[in-house]
TORNUTI-895748 format. One record per residue (C-alpha): residue number from 1; x, y negated, z negated. Coordinates in steps of 0.5 Angstrom, whole numbers. Last residue first. Example, Ala and Ser with C-alpha at 12.3 -4.5 7.8 and 13.67 -1.06 7.14 Angstrom:
// TORNUTI-895748
2 / 27 / 2 / -14
1 / 25 / 9 / -16
//
This chain:
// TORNUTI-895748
443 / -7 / -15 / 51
442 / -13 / -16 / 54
441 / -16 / -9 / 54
440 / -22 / -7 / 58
439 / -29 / -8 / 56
438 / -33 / -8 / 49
437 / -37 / -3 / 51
436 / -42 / -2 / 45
435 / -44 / 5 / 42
434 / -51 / 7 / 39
433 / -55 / 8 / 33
432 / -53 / 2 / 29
431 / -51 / 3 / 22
430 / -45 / -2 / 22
429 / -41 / 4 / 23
428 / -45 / 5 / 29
427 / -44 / -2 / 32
426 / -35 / -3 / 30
425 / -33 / -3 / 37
424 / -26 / -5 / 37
423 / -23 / -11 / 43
422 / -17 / -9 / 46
421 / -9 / -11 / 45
420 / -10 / -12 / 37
419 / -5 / -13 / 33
418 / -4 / -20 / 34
417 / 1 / -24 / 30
416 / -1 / -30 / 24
415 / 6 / -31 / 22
414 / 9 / -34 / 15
413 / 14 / -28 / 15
412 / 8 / -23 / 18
411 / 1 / -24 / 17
410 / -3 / -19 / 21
409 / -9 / -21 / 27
408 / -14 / -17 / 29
407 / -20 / -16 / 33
406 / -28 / -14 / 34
405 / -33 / -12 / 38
404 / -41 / -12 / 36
403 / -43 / -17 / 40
402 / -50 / -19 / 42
401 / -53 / -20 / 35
400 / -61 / -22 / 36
399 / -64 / -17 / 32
398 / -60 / -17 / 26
397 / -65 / -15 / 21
396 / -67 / -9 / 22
395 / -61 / -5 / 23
394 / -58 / -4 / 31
393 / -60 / 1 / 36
392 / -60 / -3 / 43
391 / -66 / -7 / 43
390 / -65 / -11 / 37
389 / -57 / -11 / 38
388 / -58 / -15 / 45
387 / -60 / -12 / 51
386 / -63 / -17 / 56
385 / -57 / -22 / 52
384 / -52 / -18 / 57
383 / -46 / -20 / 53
382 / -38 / -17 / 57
381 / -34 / -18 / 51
380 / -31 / -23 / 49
379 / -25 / -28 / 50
378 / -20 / -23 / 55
377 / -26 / -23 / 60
376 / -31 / -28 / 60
375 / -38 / -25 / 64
374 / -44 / -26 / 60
373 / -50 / -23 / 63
372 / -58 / -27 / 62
371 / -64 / -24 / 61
370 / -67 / -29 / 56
369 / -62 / -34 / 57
368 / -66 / -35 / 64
367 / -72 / -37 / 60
366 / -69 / -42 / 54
365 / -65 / -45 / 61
364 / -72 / -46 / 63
363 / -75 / -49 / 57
362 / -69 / -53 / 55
361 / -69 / -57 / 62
360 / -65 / -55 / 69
359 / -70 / -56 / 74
358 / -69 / -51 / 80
357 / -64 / -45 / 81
356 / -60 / -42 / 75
355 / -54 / -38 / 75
354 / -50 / -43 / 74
353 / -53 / -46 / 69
352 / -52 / -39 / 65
351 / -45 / -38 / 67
350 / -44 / -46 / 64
349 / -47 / -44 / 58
348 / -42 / -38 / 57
347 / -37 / -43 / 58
346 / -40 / -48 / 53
345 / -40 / -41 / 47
344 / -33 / -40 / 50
343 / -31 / -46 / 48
342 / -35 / -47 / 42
341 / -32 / -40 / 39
340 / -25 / -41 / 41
339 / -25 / -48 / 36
338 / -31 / -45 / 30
337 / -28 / -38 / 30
336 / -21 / -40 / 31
335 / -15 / -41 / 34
334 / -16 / -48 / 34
333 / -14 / -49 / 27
332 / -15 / -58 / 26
331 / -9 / -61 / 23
330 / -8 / -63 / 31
329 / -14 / -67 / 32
328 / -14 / -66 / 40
327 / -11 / -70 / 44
326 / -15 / -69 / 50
325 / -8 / -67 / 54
324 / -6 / -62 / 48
323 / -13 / -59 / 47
322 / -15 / -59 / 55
321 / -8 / -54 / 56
320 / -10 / -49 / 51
319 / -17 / -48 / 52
318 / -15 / -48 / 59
317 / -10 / -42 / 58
316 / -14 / -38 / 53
315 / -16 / -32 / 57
314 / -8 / -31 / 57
313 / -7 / -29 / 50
312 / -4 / -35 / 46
311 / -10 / -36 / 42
310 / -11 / -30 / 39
309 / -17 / -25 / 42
308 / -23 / -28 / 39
307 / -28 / -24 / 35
306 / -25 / -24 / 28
305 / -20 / -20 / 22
304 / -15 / -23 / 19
303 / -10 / -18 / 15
302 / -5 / -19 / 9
301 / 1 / -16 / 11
300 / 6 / -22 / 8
299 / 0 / -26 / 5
298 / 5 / -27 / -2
297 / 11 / -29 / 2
296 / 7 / -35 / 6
295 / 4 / -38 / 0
294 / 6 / -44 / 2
293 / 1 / -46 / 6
292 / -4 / -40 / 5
291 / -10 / -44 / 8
290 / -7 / -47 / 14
289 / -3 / -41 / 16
288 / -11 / -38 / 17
287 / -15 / -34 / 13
286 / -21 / -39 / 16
285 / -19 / -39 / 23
284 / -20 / -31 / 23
283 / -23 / -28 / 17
282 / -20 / -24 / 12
281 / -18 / -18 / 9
280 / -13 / -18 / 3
279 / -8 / -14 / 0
278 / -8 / -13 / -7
277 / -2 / -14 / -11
276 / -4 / -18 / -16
275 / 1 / -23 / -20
274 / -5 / -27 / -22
273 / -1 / -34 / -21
272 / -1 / -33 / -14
271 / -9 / -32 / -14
270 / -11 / -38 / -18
269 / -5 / -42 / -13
268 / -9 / -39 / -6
267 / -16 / -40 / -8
266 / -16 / -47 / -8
265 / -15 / -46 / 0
264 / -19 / -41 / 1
263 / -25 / -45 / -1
262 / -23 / -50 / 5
261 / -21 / -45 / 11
260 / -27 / -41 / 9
259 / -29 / -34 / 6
258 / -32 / -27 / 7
257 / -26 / -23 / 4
256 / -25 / -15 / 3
255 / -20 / -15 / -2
254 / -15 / -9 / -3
253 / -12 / -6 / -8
252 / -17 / -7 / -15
251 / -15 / -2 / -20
250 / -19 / -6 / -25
249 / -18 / -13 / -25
248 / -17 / -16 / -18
247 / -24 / -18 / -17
246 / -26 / -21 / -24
245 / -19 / -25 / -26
244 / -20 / -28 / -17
243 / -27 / -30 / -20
242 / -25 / -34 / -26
241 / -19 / -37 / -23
240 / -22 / -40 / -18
239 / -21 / -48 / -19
238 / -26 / -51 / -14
237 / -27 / -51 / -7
236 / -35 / -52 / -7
235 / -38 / -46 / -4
234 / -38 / -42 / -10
233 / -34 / -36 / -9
232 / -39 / -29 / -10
231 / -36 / -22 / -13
230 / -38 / -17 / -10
229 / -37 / -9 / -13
228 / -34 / -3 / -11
227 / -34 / -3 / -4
226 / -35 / 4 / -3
225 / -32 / 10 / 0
224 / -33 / 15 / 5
223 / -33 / 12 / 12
222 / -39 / 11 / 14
221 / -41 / 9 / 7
220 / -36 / 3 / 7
219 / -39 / 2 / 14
218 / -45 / 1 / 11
217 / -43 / -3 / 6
216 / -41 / -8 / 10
215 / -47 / -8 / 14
214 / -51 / -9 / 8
213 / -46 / -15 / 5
212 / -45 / -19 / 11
211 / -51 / -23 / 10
210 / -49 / -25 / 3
209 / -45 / -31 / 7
208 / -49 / -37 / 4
207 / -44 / -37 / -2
206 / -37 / -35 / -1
205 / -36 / -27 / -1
204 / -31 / -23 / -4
203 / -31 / -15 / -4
202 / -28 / -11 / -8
201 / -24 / -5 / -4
200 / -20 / 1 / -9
199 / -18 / 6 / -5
198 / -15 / 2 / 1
197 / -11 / 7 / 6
196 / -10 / 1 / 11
195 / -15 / 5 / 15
194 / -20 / 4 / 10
193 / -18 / -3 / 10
192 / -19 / -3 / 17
191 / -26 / -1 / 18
190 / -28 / -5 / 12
189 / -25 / -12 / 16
188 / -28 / -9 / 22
187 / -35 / -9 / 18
186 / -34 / -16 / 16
185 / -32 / -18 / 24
184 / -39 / -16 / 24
183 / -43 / -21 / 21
182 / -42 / -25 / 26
181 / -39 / -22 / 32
180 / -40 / -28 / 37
179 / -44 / -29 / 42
178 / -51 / -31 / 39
177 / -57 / -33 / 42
176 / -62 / -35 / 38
175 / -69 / -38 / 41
174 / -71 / -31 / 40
173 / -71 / -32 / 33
172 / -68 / -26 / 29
171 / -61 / -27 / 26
170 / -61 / -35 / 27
169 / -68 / -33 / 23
168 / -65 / -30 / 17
167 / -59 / -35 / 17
166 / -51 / -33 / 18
165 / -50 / -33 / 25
164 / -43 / -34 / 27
163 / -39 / -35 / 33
162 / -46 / -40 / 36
161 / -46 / -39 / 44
160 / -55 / -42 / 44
159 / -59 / -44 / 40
158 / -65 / -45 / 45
157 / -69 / -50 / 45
156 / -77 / -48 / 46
155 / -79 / -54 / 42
154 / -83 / -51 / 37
153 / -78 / -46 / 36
152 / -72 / -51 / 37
151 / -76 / -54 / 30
150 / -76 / -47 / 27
149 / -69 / -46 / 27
148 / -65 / -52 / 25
147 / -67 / -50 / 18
146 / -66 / -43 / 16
145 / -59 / -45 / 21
144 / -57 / -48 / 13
143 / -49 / -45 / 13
142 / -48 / -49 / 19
141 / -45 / -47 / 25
140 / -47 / -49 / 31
139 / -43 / -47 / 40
138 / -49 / -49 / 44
137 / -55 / -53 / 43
136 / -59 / -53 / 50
135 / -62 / -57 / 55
134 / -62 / -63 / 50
133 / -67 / -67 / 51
132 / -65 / -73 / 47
131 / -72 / -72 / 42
130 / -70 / -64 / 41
129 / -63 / -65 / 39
128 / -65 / -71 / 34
127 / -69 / -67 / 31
126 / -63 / -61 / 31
125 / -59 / -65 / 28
124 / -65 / -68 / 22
123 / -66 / -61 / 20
122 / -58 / -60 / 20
121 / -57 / -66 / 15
120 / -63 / -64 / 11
119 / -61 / -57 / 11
118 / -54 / -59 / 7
117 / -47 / -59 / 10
116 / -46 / -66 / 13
115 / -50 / -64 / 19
114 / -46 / -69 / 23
113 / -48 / -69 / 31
112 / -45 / -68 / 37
111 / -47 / -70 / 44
110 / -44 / -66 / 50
109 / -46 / -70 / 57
108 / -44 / -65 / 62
107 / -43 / -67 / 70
106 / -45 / -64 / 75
105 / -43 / -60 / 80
104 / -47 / -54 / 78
103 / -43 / -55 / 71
102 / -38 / -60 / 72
101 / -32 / -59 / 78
100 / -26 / -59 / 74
99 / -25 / -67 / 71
98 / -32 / -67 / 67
97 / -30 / -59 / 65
96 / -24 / -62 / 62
95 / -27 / -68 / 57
94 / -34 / -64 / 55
93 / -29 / -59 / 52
92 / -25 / -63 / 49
91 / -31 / -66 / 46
90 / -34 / -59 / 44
89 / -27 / -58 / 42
88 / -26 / -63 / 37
87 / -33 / -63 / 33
86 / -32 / -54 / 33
85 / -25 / -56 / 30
84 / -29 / -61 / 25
83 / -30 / -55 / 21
82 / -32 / -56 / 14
81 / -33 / -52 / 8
80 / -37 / -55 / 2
79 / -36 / -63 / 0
78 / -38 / -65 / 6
77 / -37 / -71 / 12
76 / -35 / -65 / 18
75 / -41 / -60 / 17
74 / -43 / -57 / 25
73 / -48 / -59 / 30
72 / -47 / -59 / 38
71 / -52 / -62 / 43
70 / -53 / -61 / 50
69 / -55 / -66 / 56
68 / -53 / -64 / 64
67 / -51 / -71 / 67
66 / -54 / -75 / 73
65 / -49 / -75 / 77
64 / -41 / -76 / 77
63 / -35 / -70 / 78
62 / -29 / -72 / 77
61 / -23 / -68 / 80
60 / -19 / -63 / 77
59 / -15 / -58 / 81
58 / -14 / -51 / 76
57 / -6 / -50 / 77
56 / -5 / -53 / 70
55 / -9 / -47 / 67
54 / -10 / -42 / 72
53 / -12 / -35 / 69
52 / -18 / -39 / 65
51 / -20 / -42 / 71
50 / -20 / -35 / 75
49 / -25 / -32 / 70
48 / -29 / -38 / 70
47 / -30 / -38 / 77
46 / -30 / -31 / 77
45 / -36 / -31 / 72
44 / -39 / -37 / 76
43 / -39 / -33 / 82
42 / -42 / -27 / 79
41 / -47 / -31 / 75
40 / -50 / -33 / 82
39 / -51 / -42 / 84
38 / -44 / -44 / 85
37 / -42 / -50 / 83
36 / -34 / -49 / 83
35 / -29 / -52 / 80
34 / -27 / -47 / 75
33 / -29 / -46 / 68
32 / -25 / -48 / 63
31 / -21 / -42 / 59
30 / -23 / -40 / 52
29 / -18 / -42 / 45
28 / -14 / -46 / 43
27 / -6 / -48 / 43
26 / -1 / -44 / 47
25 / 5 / -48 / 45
24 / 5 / -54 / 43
23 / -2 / -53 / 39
22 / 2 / -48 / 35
21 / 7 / -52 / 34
20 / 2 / -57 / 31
19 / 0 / -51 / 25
18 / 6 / -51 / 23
17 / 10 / -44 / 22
16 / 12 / -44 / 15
15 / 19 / -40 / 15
14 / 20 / -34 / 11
13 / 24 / -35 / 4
12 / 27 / -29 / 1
11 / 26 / -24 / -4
10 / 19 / -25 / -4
9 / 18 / -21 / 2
8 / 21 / -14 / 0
7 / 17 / -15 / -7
6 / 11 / -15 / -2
5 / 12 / -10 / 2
4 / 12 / -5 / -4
3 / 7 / -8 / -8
2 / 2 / -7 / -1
1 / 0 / 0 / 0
//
């Protein structure tokens, strides 16, 4: 297990890769969207495709015309968790696709709204999407969905690309369309500790997140053991040394966390301090190199768990390229959920644009998005929304999850390295009855 790797590590001093040197080098995630204006899924997922492979190579030219309206949500101005990187690449996204052909060869209007972590804030959001004629929300999250989702559903607008699902409704509601994992990566996490050789495994979730704890004790069951307990992190960073005392005591070896960048943060010194060896499973863009800043040693082995092949991989090479010459905030983590997430959530979006005919508007963007196929190679696997989770086997409750792949990453002298060249199916283990085809490799 774990002790033995890190009373190696911390007999030497590994450097902190800074998160700018990570924008210099491959920074975020998904590829543009090519230039073309093609009217077919199919040409729009090889536009798609041949963009992502390009990068500085694909032409730019400014597209003009009445504008394509979305509008993306998140909490930046609060105390709890907040994502401004979903912010940035949005912006970033609207910036590069307006100077690569648009979208049908229009150009996009990406507007952003601050839900300030409350209901209220992401209610008033989702208002102000309905009354700007959004044709879709693409690309949220928030903790409070429970309160977006009933006024898209009166006004037939999709919810559309979202990383991370986490409300009943955003879970059940055909108006939510999900690319992401979330609450799988959860499972892939359970998955891999098993794999580690994890004996003990205690689960830590952040408030709000208590819809990862069914499917990850299915798969603890799936795989012969159990989660011997949860233990809840409040949502507002704080001092948490009593919640690391309760999941490391005992014989605890391995902590399966379900927990953001900021909490993680004023985790790291309490855990530290406790001399626990426990390895730990965490989410990506969340256990990240920001979170354990100067814990380096203590994380060496530590695992990240996501949806999104890293950053660096191929498919990521427009991502990359738009958020250095769109100078994107560069304290933000893009590898990760809420920056990959949004841009393959706009590139999604572009796909089912493309493959429409007639007036685009919410309502008919809401009916194409029904049937629509996802086609992005190297950032998600191949998504039929015809066929989501609900009509392909999945548990009660998680309807409209589509993806049920996952991927890894491993801590390594103060890195996050990929250990993943291929997307894992974790469907059945969740307590689904049927596989899915994550499609080929990407490493």
């Amino acid at each position: 297990m774990k002790s033995s790797t890190r009373r190696i590590a911390r007999g030497s001093k590994w450097p902190l890769l800074a998160l700018f040197a990570l924008l210099a080098c491959a920074l975020v995630l998904a590829a543009c969207g090519g230039g073309s204006s093609s009217t077919t899924e199919e040409t729009s997922a090889t536009t798609s495709e041949e963009a992502s492979s390009e990068g500085s190579g694909a032409k730019e030219e400014t597209v003009k015309g009445e504008p394509i309206v979305t509008w993306t949500y998140t909490d930046v101005n609060t105390e709890g968790p907040q994502y401004k990187n979903i912010e940035e690449t949005a912006r970033v996204y609207q910036e590069w696709i307006n100077t690569h052909g648009g979208i049908s060869g229009r150009p996009l209007e990406a507007n952003f709204c601050d839900a300030h972590g409350t209901p209220t804030g992401a209610a008033a959001c989702a208002r102000e999407a309905v009354a700007g004629g959004a044709v879709a929300l693409v690309g949220n999250f928030t903790f409070t969905g429970d309160a977006v989702v009933p006024i898209l559903e009166k006004s037939n607008t999709a919810l559309f690309g979202n990383c991370c699902a986490i409300s009943p409704l955003e879970l059940t509601s055909k108006i939510s369309f999900p690319m992401g994992n979330q609450p799988l990566y959860g499972v892939g996490l359970v998955k891999r500790a098993v794999a580690d050789g994890c004996k003990h495994m205690v689960g830590v979730i952040i408030e709000g997140a208590e819809a990862f704890e069914p499917l990850m004790e299915n798969a603890a069951k799936a795989e012969g053991t159990k989660i011997e307990k949860f233990v809840k992190l409040p949502g507002t960073a704080q001092d948490y040394s009593a919640q690391v005392a309760e999941a490391t005591s005992g014989n605890t070896d391995c902590l399966v966390m379900i927990v953001s960048e900021t909490p993680y943060i004023a985790w790291m010194p309490a855990f530290a301090q406790s001399g626990s060896e426990a390895r730990m499973y965490g989410p990506q863009g969340n256990f990240n190199e920001n979170a354990v800043k100067g814990f380096e040693e203590t994380v060496e082995g530590d695992i990240v768990g996501g949806m999104y092949p890293d950053i660096s991989t191929k498919a990521w090479a427009s991502y990359r390229e738009a958020l250095e010459k769109y100078k994107a905030d560069p304290s933000q983590d893009y590898n990760s959920l809420g920056g990959m997430g949004t841009w393959a959530a706009y590139e999604g979006f572009k796909q089912v644009v493309e493959g429409m005919s007639g007036t685009i508007n919410n309502e008919t963007f809401l009916k194409a998005a029904e049937t629509a196929k996802i086609n992005l190679p190297g950032m998600v696997p191949p998504e039929n929304f015809a066929m989501n989770w609900g009509k392909d086997g999945g548990p009660k409750g998680f309807e409209r999850i589509n993806n049920r792949c996952v991927v890894f990453s491993e801590f390594k002298e103060g890195k996050l390295t990929p250990a993943s060249t291929e997307f894992e199916d974790v469907s059945e283990i969740a307590g689904g009855t049927k596989p899915m085809n994550c499609g080929p490799p990407f490493g």
